[in-house]
C-alpha positions in Angstrom: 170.4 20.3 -16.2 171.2 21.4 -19.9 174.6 22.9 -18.7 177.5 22.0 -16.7 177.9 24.7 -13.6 181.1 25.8 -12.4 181.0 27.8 -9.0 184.5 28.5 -8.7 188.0 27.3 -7.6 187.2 24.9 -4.6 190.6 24.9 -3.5 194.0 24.2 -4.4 195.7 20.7 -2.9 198.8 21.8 -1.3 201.3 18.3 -0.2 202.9 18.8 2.7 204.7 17.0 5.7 202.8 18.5 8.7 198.8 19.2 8.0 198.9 20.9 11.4 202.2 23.1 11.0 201.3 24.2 7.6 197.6 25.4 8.4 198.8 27.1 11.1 201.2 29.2 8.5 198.1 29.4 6.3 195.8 30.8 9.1 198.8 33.5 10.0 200.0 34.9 6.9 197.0 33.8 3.9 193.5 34.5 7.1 192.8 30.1 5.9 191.0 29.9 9.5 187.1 28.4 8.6 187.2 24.3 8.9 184.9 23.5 6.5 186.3 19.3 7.2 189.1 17.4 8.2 189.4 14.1 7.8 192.2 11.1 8.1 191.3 8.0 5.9 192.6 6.1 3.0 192.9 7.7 -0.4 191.3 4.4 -2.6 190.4 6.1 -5.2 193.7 7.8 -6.7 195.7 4.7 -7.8 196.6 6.1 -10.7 198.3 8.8 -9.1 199.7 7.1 -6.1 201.3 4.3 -6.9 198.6 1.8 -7.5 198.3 1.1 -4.3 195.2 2.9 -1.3 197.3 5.6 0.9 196.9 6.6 4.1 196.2 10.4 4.7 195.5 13.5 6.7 193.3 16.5 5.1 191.8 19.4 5.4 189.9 21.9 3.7 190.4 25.5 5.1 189.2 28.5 3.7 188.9 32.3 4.6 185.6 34.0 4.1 186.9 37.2 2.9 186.9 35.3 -0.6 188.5 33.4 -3.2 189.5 29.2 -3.2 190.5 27.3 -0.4 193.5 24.9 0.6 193.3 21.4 0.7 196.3 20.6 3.1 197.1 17.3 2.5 199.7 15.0 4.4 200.7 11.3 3.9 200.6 9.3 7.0 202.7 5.7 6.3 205.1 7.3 3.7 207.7 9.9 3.6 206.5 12.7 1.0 208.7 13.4 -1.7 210.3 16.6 -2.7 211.0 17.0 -6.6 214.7 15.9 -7.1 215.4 19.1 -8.9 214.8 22.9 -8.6 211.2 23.5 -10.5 211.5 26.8 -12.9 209.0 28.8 -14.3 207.9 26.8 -17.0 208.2 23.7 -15.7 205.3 21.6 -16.5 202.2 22.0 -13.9 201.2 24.4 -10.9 204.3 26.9 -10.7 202.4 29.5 -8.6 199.1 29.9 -6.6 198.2 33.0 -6.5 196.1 35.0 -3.5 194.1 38.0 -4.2 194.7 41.3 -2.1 192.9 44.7 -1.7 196.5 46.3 -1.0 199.4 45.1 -2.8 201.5 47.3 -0.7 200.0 46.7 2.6 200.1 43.1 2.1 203.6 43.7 1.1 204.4 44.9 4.7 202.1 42.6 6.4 204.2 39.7 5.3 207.3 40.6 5.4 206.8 42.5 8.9 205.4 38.0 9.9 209.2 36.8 9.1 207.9 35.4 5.5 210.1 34.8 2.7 209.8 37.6 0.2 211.0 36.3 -3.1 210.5 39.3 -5.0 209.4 43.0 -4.2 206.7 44.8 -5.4 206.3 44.3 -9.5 204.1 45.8 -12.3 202.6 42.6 -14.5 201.8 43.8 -18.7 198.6 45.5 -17.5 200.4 47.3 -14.6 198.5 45.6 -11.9 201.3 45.5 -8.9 202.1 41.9 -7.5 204.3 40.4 -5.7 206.1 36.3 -4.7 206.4 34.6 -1.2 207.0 31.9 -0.5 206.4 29.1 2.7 208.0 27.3 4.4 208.2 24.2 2.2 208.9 25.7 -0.9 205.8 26.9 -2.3 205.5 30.1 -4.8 202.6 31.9 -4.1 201.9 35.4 -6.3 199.6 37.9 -4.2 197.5 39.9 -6.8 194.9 42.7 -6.2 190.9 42.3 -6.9 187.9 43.9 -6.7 186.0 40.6 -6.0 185.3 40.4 -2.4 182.9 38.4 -0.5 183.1 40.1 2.6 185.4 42.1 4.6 186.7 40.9 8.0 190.0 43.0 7.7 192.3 40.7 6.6 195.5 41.5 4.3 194.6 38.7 1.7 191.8 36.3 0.4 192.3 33.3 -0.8 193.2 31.4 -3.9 192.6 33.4 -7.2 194.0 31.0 -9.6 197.8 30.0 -10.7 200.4 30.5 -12.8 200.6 26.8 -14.7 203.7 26.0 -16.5 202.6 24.1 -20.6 204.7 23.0 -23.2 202.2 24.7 -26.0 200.2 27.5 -25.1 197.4 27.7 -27.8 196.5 23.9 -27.1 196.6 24.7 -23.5 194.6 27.4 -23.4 191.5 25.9 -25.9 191.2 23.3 -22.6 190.9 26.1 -20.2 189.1 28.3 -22.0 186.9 25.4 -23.4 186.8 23.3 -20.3 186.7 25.7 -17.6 185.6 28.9 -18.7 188.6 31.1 -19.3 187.7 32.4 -22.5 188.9 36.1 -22.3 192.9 36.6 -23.0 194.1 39.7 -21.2 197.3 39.9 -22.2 199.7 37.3 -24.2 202.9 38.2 -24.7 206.7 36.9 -25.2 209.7 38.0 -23.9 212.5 38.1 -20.5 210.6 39.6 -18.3 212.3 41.5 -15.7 209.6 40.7 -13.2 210.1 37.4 -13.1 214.3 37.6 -12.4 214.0 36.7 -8.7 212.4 33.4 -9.7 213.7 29.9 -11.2 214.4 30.5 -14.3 212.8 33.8 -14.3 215.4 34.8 -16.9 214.3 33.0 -19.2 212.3 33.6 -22.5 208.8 33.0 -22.9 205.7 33.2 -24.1 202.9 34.1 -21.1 199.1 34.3 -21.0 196.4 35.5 -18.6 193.0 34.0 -18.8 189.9 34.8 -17.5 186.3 34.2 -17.3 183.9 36.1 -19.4 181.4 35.0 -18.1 180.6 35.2 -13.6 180.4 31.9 -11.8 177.4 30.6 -10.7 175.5 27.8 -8.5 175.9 27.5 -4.5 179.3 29.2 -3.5 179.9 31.2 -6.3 179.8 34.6 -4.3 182.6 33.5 -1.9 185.1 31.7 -4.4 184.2 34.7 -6.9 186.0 35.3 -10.0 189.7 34.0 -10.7 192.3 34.1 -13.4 194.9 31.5 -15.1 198.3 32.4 -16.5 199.7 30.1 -18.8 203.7 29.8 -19.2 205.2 28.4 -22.0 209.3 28.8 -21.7 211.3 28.9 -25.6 214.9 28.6 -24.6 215.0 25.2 -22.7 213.0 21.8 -22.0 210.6 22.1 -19.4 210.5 19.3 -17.0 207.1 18.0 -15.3 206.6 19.1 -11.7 205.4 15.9 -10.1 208.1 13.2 -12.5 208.5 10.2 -10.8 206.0 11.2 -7.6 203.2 10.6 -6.0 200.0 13.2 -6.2 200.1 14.1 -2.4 203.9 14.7 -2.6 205.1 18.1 -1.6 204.0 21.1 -3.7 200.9 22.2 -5.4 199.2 18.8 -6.5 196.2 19.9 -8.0 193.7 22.8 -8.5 189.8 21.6 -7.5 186.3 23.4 -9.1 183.2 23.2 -7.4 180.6 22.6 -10.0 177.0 21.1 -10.9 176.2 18.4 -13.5 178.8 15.9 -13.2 177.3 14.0 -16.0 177.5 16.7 -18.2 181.0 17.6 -17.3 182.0 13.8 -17.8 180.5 13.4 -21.3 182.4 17.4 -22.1 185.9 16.5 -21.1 185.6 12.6 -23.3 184.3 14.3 -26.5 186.9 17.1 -25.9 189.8 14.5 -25.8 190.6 14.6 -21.8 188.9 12.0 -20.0 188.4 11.2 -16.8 191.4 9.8 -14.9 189.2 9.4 -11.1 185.8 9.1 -11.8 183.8 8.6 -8.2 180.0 8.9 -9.1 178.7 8.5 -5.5 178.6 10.4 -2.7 181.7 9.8 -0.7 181.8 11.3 2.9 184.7 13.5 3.8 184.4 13.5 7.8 182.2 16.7 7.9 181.3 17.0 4.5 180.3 14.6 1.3 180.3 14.8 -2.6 181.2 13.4 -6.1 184.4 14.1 -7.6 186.4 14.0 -10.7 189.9 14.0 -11.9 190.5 14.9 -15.2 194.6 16.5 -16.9 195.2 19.3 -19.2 197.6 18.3 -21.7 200.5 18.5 -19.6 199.2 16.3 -17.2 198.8 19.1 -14.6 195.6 17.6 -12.8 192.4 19.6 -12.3 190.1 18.3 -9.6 186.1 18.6 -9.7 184.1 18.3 -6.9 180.2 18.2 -6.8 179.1 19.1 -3.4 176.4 17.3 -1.5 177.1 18.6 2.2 178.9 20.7 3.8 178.3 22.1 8.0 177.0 25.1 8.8 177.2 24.8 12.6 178.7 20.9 13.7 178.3 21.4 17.2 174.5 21.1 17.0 174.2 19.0 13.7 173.6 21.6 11.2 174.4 20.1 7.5 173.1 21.7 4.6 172.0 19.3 1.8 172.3 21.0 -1.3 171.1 17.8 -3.8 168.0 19.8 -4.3 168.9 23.0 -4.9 168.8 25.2 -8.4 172.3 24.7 -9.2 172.8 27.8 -10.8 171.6 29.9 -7.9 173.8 31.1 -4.9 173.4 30.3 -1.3 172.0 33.5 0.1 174.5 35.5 2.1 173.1 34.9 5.3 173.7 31.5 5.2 177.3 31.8 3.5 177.8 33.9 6.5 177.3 30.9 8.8 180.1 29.3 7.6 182.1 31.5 10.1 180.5 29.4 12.9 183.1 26.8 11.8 186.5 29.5 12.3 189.7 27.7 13.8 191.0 30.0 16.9 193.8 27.8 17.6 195.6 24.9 16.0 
């Protein structure tokens, strides 16, 4: 390979307290209702992140074919997970919002609130005019439903899935030359500064700041490009106080958004990229480690807030588990897409019940 390739957002680790409780909320309100694995085991490979010593957990990886990143709901087993011991606000250093793409903004709108969810906001024009909208779950989490045109297929569902986050920084322009550099998000589509009045239902919405959206110039490639699809970052930088880090003092795993996860190609590459560019690799496992149902590589590397960004290079995933059906994808062109056919079979592994 003379590139690295970057398929999309994976998913987005979500901490939690119940893996079954929350993926059932997920599966209602967000359509996260394909099991792509689920897994309990011991977490050796984090230390740096959890304490320095292995942790026990429960995870899974749930997705919803309509499009966009999955969830990784993640639960600790032996400890009590932490909540921050403050109230986060926008700004606040790391993964403020995940956001979840929509066709209908509107309809969405009533979907939710008609399912007893917490609307934190109501409908809202960003700089472009594109209407959006906050909710949140039962454990706290901000999540921003956004509209796209980036659909994978259409099983008449309100939302998709992830479609990036809103990521609190303490210096934009340094920020974004790491996601833009790192991960692709080379094309500002607005960057502005100001109290935005969209933002007053939030914590510290009133605030001032300085706010970017990123996205990719260029479309993802390699294996499950066409159901992750195309995604956007928004960068928050707040003037008129000192941001605090989301995850001070705790554990990756805790409650909240612990970190966002890319599915890419050429590990190698991406190792000897993020060293010369000045972030290294934190977690570095360079074999194939099993998942329950599914196995890769993976990576850990932080932007310069520390916010940490997952990669994940995918060795096998099931089609069908009931009769054995794995796909190997060591030898495939990395850049190329699994036909649709095939992505389709994914469905074979939908949750009806939890």
């Amino acid at each position: 390979m003379k590139e690295k390739v970057i398929s999309g957002i994976q998913q987005i680790g979500i901490g939690v307290p119940n893996v079954r409780e929350a993926w059932k909320w997920y599966k209602s309100n967000f359509g996260m209702d394909i099991r792509m694995f689920e897994d309990s085991s011991v977490a050796e490979f984090m230390l740096p992140y959890t304490g320095g010593q292995p942790q026990k957990r429960h995870a899974a990886l749930a997705l919803n074919l309509q499009g966009g990143g999955g969830f990784e709901i993640w639960q600790y087993v032996e400890r009590k997970p932490l909540p921050p011991d403050f109230t986060i606000q926008l700004g606040d250093l790391g993964l403020f919002t995940a956001k979840i793409k929509c066709r209908d903004v509107k309809a969405t709108f009533d979907f939710l609130k008609s399912n007893g969810v917490e609307m934190v906001s109501g409908l809202l024009r960003d700089p472009r005019g594109k209407e959006h909208f906050f909710v949140r779950d039962p454990y706290g989490n901000l999540f921003q439903l956004v509209t796209s045109q980036n659909w994978f297929r259409n099983e008449r569902k309100p939302t998709g899935a992830a479609y990036g986050a809103i990521i609190g920084v303490s210096d934009i322009n340094r920020s974004k030359e790491f996601y833009a550099g790192i991960l692709g998000y080379d094309t500002v589509i607005f960057d502005e500064t100001a109290v935005f009045g969209e933002f007053a239902t939030l914590p510290g919405g009133n605030s001032k700041i300085r706010r970017m959206l990123l996205k990719h110039s260029k479309p993802r490639m390699g294996a499950f490009s066409l159901v992750f699809g195309n995604s956007e970052i928004e960068l928050v930088q707040v003037l008129d106080r000192q941001p605090q880090k989301i995850y001070k003092e705790r554990f990756w795993g805790d409650l909240g958004f612990i970190h966002m996860c890319y599915d890419i190609r050429g590990m190698n590459l991406l190792r000897d990229e993020c060293m010369l560019k000045g972030c290294p690799f934190t977690v570095d496992v360079d074999h194939s480690f099993d998942m329950g149902e599914a196995a890769g590589s993976f990576a850990y590397t932080e932007d310069p807030d520390g916010t940490l960004i997952e990669f994940v290079e995918t060795h096998k995933i099931p089609i069908l588990k009931k009769i054995g059906w794995y796909l190997n994808l060591r030898k495939r062109d990395p850049e190329k897409s699994l036909p649709r056919w095939l992505l389709n079979a994914i469905s074979f592994n939908r949750v009806k019940r939890l």
